[in-house]
Backbone as JSON, one array per atom type, in Angstrom:
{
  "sequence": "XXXXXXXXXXXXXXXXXXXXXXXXXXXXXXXXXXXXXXXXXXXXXXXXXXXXXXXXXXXXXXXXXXXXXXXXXXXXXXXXXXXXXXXXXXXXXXXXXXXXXXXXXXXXXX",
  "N": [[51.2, 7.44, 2.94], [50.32, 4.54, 4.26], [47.47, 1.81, 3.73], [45.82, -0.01, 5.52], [43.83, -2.76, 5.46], [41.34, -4.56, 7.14], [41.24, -7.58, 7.74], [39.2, -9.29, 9.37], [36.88, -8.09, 10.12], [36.65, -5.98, 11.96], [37.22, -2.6, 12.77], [40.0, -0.42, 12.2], [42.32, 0.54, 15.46], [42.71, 3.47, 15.21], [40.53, 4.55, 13.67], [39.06, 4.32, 15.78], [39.79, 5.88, 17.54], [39.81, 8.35, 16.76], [37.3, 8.93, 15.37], [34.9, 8.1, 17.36], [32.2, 6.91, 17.06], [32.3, 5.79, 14.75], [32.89, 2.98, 14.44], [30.53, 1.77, 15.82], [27.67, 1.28, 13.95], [25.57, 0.87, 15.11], [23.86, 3.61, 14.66], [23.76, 4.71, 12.38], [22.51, 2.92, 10.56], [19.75, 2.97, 12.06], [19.22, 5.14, 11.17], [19.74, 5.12, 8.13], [17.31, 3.6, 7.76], [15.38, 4.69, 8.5], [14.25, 6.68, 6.4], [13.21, 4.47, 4.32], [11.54, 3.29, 5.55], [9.46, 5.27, 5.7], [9.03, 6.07, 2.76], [7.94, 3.31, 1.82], [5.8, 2.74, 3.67], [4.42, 5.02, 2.89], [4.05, 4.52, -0.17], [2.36, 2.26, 0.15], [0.41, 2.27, 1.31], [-0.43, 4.56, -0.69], [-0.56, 3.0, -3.07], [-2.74, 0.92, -2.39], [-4.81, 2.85, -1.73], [-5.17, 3.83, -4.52], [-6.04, 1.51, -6.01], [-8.42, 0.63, -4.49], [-9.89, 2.75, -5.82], [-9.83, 2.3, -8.38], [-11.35, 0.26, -8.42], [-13.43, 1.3, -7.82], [-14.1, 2.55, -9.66], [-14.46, 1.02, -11.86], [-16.98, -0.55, -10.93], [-18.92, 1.42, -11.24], [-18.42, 2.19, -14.1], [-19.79, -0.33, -14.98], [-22.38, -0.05, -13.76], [-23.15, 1.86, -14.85], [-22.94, 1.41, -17.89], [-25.69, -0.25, -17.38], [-27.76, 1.18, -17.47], [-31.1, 2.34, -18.36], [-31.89, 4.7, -19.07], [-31.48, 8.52, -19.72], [-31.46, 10.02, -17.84], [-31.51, 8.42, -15.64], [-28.69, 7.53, -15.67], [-27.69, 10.28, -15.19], [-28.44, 9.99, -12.55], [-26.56, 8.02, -11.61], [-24.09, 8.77, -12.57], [-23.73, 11.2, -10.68], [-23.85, 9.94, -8.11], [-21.52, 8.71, -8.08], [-19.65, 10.63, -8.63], [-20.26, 11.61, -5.73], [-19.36, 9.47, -4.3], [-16.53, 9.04, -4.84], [-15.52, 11.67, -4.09], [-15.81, 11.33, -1.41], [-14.69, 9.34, -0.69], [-11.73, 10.03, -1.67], [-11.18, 11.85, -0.18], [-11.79, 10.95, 2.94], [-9.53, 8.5, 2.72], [-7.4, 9.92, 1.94], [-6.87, 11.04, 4.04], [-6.35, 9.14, 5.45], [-4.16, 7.96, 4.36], [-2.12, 10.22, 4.91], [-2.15, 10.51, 8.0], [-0.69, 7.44, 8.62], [1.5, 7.56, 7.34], [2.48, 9.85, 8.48], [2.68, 9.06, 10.85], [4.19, 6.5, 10.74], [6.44, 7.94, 10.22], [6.99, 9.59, 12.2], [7.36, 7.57, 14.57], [9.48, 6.68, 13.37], [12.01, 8.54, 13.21], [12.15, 8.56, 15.68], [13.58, 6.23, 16.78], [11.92, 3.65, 17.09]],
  "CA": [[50.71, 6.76, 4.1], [50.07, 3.15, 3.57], [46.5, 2.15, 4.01], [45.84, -1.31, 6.23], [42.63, -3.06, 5.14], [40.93, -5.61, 8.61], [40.08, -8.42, 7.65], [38.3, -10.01, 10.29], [35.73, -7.16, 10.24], [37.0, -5.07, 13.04], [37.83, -1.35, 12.9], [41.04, -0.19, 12.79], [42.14, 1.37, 16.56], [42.94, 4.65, 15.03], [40.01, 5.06, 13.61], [37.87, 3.95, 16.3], [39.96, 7.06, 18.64], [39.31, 9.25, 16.36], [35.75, 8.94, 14.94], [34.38, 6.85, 18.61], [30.71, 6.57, 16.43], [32.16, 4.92, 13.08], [33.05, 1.85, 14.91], [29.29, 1.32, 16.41], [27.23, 1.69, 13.31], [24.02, 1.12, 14.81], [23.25, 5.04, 14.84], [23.5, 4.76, 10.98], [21.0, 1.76, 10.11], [18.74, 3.53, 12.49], [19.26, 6.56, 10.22], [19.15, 4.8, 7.06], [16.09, 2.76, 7.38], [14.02, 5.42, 8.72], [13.73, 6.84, 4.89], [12.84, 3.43, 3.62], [10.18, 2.94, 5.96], [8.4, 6.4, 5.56], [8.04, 5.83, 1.47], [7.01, 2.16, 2.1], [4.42, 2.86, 4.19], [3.64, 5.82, 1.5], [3.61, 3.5, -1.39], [1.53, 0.87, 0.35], [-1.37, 3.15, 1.46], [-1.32, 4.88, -1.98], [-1.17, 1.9, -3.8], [-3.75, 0.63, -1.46], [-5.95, 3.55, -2.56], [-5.44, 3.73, -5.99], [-6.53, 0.05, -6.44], [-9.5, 1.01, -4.31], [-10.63, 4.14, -6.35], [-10.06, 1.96, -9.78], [-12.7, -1.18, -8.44], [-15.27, 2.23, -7.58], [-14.08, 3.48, -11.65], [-14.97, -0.36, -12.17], [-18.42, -0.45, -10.68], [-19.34, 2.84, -12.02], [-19.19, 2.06, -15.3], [-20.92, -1.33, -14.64], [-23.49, 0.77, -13.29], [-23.47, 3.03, -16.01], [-23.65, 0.31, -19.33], [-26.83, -0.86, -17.12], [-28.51, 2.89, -17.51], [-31.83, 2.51, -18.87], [-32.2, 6.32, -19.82], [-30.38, 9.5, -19.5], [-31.98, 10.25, -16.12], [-30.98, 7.15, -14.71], [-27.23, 7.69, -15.91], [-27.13, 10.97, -14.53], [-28.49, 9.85, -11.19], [-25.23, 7.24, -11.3], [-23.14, 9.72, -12.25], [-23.79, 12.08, -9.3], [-23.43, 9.28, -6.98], [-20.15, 7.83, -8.38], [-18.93, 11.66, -8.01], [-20.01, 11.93, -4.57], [-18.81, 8.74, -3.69], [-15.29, 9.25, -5.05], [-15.07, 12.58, -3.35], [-15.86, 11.52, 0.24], [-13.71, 8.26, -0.47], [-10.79, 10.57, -1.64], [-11.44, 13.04, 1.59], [-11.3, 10.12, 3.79], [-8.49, 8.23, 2.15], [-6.21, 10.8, 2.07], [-6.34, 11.59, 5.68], [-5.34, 7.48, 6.07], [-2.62, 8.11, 3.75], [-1.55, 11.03, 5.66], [-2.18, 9.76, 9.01], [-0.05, 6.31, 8.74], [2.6, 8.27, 6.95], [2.76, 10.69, 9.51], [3.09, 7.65, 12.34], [5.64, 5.92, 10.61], [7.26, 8.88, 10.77], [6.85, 9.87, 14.16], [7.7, 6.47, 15.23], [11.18, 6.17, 12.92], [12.38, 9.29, 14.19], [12.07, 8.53, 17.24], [14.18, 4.79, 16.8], [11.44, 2.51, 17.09]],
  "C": [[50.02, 5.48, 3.65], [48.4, 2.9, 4.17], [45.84, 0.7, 4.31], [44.27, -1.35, 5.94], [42.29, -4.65, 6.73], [40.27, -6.23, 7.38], [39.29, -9.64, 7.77], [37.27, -8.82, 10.47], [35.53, -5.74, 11.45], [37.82, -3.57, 12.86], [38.84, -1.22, 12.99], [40.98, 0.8, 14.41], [42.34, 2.85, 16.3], [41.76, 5.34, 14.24], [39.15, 5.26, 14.53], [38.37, 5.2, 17.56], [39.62, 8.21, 17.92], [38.06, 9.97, 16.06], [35.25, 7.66, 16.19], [33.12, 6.13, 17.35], [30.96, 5.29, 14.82], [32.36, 3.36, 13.64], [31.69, 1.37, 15.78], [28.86, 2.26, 15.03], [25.59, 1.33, 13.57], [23.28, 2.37, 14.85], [23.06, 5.08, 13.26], [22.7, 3.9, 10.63], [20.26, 2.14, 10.66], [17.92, 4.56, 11.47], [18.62, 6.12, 8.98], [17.82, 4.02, 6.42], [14.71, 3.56, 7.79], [13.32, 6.26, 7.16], [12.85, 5.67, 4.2], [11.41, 3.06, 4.13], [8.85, 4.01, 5.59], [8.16, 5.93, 3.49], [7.91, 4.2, 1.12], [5.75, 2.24, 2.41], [3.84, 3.71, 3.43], [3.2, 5.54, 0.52], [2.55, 2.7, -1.08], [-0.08, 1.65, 0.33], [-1.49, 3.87, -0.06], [-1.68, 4.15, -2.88], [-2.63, 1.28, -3.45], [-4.83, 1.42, -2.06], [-6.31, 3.68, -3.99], [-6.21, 2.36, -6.38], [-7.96, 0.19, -5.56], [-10.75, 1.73, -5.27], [-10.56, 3.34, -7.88], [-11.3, 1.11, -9.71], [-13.51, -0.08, -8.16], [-15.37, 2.34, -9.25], [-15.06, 1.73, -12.2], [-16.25, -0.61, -12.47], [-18.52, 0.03, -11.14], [-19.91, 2.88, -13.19], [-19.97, 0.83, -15.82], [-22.25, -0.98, -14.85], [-24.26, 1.57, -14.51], [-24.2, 2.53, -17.27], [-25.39, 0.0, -18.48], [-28.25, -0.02, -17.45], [-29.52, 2.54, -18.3], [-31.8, 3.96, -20.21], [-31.01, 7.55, -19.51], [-30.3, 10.14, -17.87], [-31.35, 9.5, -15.34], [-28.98, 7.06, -14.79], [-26.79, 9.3, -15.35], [-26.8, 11.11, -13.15], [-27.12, 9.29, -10.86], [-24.28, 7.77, -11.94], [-22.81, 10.5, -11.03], [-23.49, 11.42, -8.09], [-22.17, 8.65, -6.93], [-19.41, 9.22, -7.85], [-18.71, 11.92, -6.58], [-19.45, 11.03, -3.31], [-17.09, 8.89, -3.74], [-14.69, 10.38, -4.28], [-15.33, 12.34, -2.31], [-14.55, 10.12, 0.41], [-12.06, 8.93, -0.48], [-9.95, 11.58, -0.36], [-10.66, 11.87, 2.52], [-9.84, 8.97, 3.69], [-7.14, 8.74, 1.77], [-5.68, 11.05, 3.36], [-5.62, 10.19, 6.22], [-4.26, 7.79, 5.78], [-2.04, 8.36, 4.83], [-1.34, 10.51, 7.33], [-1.08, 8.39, 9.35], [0.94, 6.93, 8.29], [3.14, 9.01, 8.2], [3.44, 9.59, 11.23], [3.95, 7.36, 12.19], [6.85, 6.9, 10.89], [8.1, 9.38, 11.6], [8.01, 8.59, 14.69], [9.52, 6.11, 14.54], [12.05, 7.2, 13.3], [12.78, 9.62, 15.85], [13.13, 7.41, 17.55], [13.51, 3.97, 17.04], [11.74, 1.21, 16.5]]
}
């Protein structure tokens, strides 16, 4: 069976009775870009955080070289910990949250 190549960009008619959908491919770029967007928007916000949570590692030990005594370096320890853990808490739920939207929203065909 010989095998006719278009090319002016137009479907052959035998495929387009057979398979109606392959000849309208905007149901597939819908499809395929909804992946791309969900680990975009995943990358951006974690990048986003990571580069956050390194300028706290930053400060920190700023903070730390400045330490008079051992007292005073434990105090800015304890606060670098409890800062990192409420930043991580809250920062995760962004992640999650905007992830989850894009989601929502590419699923849907926005």
């Amino acid at each position: 069976m010989a095998t006719e190549k278009s090319t002016d960009g137009v479907q052959p008619a035998a495929i387009d009775s057979k398979f109606p959908f392959l000849g309208t491919p905007e149901w597939l770029q819908s499809f395929s870009q909804a992946p791309i967007k969900f680990y975009a928007t995943a990358w951006n916000e974690a990048l986003g955080f990571t580069a956050r949570a390194l300028q706290d590692q930053a400060d920190y030990v700023r903070t730390l070289a400045a330490c008079a005594d051992s007292a005073e370096a434990l105090k800015c320890h304890g606060e670098f910990a409890r800062k990192s853990w409420a930043r991580s808490c809250d920062e995760g739920s962004k992640v999650f949250d905007a992830v989850r939207a894009n989601f929502a929203s590419a699923s849907q065909g926005k």
